[in-house]
N, C-alpha and C positions, 0 to 999 in steps of 0.2 A: 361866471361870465361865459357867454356860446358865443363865438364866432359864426354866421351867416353868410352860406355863401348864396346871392342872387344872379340871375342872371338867365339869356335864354337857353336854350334844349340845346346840347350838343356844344355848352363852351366850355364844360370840364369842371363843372361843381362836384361831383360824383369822386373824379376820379383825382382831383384837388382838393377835394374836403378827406377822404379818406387818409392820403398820403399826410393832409396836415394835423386831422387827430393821431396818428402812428408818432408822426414828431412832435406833439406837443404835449402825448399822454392824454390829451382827450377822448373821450367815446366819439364817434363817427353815427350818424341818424340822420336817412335821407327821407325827406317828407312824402315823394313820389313811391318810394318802396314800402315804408309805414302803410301808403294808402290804399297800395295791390293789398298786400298782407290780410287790412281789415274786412278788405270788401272779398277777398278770396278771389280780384279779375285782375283782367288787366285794365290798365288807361285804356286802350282802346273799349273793352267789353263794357266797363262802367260808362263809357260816352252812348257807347250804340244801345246801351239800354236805361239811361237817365239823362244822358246830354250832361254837358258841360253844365250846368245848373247845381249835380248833384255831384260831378266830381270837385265842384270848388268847394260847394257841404262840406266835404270826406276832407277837402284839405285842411278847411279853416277846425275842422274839429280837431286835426291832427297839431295843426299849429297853438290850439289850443293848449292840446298836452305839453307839447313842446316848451310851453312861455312856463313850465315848472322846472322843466329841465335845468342842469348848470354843470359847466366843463366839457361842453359838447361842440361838435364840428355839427353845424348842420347845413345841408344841402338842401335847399328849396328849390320848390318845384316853379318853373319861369313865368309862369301866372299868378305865384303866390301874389305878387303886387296891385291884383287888381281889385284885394279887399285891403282898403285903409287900414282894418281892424288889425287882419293878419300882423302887417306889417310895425304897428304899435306895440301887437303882443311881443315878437319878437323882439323887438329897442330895445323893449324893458327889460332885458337881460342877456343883452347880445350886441357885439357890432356887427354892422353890415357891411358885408365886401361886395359890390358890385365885381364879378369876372364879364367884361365886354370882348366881344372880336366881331369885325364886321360881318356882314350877311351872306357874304360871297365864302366866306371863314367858313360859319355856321352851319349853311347849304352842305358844303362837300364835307364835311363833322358828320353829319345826320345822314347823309346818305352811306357814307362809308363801314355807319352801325346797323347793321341786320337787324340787332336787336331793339332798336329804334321805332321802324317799319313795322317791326313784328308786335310791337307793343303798345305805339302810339297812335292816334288820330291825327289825320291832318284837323288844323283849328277853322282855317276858310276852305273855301269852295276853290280857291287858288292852287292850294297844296304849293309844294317846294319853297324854291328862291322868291317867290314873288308874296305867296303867304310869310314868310321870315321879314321881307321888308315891309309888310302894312303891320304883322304884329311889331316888330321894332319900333316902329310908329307910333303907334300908343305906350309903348311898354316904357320904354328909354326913359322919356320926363318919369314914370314914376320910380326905374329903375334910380338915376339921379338922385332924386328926391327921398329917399330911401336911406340910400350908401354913403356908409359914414367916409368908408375908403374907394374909389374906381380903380377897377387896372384892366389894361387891354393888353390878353393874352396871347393875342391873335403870331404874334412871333417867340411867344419864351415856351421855354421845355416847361413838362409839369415840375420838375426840381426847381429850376428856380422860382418857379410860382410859388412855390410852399416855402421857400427859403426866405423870399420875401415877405410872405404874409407872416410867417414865425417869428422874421425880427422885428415887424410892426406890429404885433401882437402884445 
């Protein structure tokens, strides 16, 4: 059984799914770094040279692999949810933990990672706070829809995020 962590860019799937495969003895497998790895770019170079088309390909192939896996932390990437498929493969051998924190959270999360910037696309034409509230928009119902568990992290430390998710585990 893989615990899934969902949820958008910058609410701490990464740096919460690591801490809680360390305590639960699980492998740790982020879908967004699996997908740099295959294609040898970043998110952003895979967008500027296939668009978001081909980097959801790269994901759903990755989630692919993934639905073999068992004992694992995974951290998926905040668009995972926009293929049904993905997200079935996943159930089937995984629960899902929505991590939520509102937009205003998220915003100043994303700006304050360099590495973020350096790495990602923005998704609209919007960029920043105002892109984060139309993707939340669409994403949330399916984020919901998805998660077996919600938690809005937006005020706990990463220890007790993982403390929590280990005893509900």
């Amino acid at each position: 059984m893989n615990i899934v962590l969902i949820g958008y860019r910058g609410v701490g799937k990464s740096t919460i799914g690591k801490q809680l495969a360390g305590r639960m003895g699980m492998n740790f497998v982020d879908t967004d770094e699996l997908i740099m790895q295959r294609a040898g770019k970043t998110i952003r170079e895979i967008f500027q040279q296939g668009g978001e088309a081909l980097f959801r390909d790269l994901e759903s192939a990755v989630v692919d692999d993934l639905a073999e896996t068992d004992n694992a932390v995974i951290a998926a990437g905040g668009g995972v949810v926009l293929r049904k498929s993905n997200i079935e493969k996943l159930q089937a051998n995984g629960r899902i933990v929505w991590l939520q924190a509102p937009a205003e959270v998220l915003w100043e999360r994303i700006r304050a990672d360099t590495l973020t910037a350096a790495n990602r696309p923005n998704l609209t034409s919007a960029g920043g706070l105002e892109e984060i509230l139309r993707l939340l928009q669409i994403r949330a119902p399916l984020y919901a829809a998805a998660a077996d568990i919600a938690l809005d992290v937006a005020n706990m430390h990463p220890d007790q995020i993982v403390r929590y998710l280990a005893e509900m585990a």
